[in-house]
C-alpha positions as CSV (number, residue, x, y, z in Angstrom):
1,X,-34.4,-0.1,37.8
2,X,-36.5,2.6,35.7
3,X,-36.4,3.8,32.5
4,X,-35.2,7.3,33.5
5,X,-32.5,5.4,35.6
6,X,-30.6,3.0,33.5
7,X,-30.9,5.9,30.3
8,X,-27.6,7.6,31.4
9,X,-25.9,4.1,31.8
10,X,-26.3,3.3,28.4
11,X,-25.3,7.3,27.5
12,X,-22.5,6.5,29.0
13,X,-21.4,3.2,27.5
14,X,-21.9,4.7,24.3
15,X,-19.6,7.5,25.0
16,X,-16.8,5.3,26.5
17,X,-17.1,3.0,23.1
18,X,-17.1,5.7,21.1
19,X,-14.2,7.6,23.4
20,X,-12.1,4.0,22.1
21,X,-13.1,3.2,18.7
22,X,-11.3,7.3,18.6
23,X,-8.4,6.4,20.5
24,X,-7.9,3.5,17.9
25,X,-8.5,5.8,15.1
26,X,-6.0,7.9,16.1
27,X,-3.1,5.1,17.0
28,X,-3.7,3.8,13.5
29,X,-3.3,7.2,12.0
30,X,-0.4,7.6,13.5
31,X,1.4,4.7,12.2
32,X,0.3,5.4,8.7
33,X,-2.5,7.6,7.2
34,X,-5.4,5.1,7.0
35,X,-6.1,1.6,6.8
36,X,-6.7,0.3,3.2
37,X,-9.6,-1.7,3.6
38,X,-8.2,-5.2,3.5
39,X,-7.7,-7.8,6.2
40,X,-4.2,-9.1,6.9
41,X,-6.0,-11.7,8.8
42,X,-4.4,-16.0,9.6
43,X,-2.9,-17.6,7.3
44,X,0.6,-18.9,6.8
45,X,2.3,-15.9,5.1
46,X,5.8,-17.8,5.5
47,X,7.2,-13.8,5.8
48,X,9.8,-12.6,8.2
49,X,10.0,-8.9,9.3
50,X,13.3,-7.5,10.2
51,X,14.2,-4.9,12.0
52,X,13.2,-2.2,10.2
53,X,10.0,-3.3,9.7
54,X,9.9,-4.7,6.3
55,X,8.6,-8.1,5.2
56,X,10.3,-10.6,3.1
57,X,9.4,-13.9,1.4
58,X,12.0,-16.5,0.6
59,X,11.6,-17.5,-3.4
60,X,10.0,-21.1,-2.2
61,X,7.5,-19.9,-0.1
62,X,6.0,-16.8,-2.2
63,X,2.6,-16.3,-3.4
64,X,1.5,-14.9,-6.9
65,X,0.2,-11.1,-6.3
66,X,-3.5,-10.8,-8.3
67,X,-3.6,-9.5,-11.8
68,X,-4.8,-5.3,-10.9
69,X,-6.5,-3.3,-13.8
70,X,-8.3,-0.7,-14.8
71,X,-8.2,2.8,-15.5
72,X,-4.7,5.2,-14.5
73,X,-5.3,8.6,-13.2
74,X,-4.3,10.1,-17.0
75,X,-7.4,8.2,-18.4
76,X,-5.3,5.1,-19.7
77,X,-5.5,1.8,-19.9
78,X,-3.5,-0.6,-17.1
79,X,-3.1,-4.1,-16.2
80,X,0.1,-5.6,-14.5
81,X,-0.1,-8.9,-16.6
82,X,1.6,-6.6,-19.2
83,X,4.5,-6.5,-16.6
84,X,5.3,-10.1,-16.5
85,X,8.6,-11.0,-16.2
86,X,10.2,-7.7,-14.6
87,X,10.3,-6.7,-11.7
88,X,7.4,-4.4,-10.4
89,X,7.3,-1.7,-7.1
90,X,3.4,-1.5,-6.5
91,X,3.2,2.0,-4.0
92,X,-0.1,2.7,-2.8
93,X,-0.5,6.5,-2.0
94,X,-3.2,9.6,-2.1
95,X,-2.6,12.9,-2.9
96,X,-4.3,13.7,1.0
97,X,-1.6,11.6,2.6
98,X,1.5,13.5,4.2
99,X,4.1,10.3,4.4
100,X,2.7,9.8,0.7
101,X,3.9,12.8,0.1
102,X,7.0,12.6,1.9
103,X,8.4,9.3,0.3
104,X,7.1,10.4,-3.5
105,X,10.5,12.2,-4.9
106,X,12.2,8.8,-3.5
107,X,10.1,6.7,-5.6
108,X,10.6,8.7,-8.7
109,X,14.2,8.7,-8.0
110,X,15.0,5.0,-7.6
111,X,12.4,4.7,-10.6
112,X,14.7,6.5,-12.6
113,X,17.5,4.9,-11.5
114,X,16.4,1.2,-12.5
115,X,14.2,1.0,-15.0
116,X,17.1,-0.1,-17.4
117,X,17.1,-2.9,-14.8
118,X,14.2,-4.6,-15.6
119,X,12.7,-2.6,-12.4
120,X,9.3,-0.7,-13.2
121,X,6.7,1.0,-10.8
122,X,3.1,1.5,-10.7
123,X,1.6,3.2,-8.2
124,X,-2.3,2.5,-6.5
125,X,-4.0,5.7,-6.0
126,X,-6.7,5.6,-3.6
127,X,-9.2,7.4,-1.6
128,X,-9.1,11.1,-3.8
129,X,-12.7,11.7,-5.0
130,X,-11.3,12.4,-8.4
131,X,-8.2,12.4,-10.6
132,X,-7.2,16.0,-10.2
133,X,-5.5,16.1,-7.1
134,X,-3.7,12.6,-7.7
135,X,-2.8,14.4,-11.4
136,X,-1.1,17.2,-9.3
137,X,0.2,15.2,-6.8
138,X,2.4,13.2,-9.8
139,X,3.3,17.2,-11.9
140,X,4.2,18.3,-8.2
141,X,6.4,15.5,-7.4
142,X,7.4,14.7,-11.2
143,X,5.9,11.1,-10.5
144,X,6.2,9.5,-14.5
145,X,5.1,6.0,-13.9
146,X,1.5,5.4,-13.7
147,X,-0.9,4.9,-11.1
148,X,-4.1,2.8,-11.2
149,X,-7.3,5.2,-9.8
150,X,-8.7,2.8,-6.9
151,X,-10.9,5.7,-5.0
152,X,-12.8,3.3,-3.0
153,X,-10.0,0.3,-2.6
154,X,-11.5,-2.0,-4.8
155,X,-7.9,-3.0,-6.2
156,X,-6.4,-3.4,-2.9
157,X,-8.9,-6.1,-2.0
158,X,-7.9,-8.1,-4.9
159,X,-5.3,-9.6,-2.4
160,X,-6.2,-12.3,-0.3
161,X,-6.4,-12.8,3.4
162,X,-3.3,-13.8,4.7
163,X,-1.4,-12.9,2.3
164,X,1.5,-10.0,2.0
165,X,-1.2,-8.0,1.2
166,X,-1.1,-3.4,1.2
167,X,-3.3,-2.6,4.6
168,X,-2.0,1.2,5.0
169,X,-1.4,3.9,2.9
170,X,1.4,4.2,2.1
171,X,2.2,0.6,1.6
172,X,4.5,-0.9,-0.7
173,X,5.4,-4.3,-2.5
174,X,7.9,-5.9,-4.5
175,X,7.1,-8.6,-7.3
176,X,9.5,-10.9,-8.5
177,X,9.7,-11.9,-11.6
178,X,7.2,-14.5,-11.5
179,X,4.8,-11.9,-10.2
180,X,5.0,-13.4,-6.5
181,X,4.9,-11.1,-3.5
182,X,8.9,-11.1,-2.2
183,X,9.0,-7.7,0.1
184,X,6.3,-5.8,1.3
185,X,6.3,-2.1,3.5
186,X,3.5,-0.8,5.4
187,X,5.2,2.2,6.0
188,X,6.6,5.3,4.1
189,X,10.0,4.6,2.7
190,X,13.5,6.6,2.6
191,X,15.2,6.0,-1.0
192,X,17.6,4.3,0.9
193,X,15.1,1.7,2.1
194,X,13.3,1.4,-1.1
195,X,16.4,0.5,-3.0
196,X,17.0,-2.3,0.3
197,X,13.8,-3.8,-1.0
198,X,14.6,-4.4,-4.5
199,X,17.8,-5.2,-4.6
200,X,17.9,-9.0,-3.4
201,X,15.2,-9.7,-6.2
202,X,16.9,-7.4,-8.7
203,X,19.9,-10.2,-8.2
204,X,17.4,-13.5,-8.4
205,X,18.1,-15.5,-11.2
């Protein structure tokens, strides 16, 4: 075969890989704005998804979540070892992110709700090139717990393979109060939902 002969077969191999690495783009956008770097991977997560979608841990078989830290998106200082011994939401979201944007009222609202509970939130805010949309993102929504800036993910791959671990945006996990991974969402959540995910650890002993 010449040169000039087998030069279109690779052209068109090349389209048809690029025509499905698109298509796969596309079905992963529409189940959640993009993936967040990390690898869900093997392992024996000893998690059981229910119906709608969310995963839970019984209190034997859960895993501590990694210590995150760094900087918020209001310039202060954050780790979640501060948070030991309550309960703690972790919501990833960007300010680009339309289901972000859709669930972030919900968030603030349950916030509100149980933070006399021993409930708090912090939120992972990735992928914005700088603080000032995720700034008016929070004065927007009236967002008052703080967010961790993560622009390039680096927090979210803090969590091991195999693990419960956030691999959208939005996704969303609940700590015990051992700071082990109980519930986890990779999907945006109704305040209905969200308050289905913390209330069976809110009533752990």
């Amino acid at each position: 075969m010449s040169a000039a002969s087998r030069t279109p077969l690779r052209s068109n191999r090349s389209r048809a890989a690029l025509l499905t690495a698109t298509a796969a783009a596309a079905a992963l956008t529409l189940s959640a704005c993009s993936s967040g770097g990390t690898s869900g991977g093997g392992g024996d997560t000893n998690f059981i998804t229910g119906k709608n979608g969310i995963d839970t841990v019984a209190e034997s078989a859960r895993t501590a979540a990694p210590v995150l830290s760094g900087e918020t998106i209001d310039g202060k200082q954050l780790t979640t070892a501060d948070y030991k011994g309550k309960i703690l939401v972790i919501n990833v979201w960007g300010s680009w992110c339309p289901p972000c944007r859709a669930e972030a009222k919900n968030f603030q609202t349950v916030y509100k709700d149980l933070k006399g509970q021993g409930v708090e939130f912090v939120g992972i805010n990735t992928r914005d090139t700088s603080t000032t949309p995720a700034v008016a993102f929070e004065k927007e929504f009236g967002v008052t717990y703080p967010s961790l800036y993560d622009p390039t993910g680096k927090q979210m791959l803090r969590f091991e393979k195999g693990t419960l671990n956030p691999q959208l945006i939005p996704s969303t996990l609940v700590l015990d109060r051992q700071g082990r991974i109980a519930v986890r969402a990779l999907q945006p959540l109704s305040e209905d939902t969200l308050r289905s995910m913390i209330k069976p650890v809110l009533a752990e002993k």
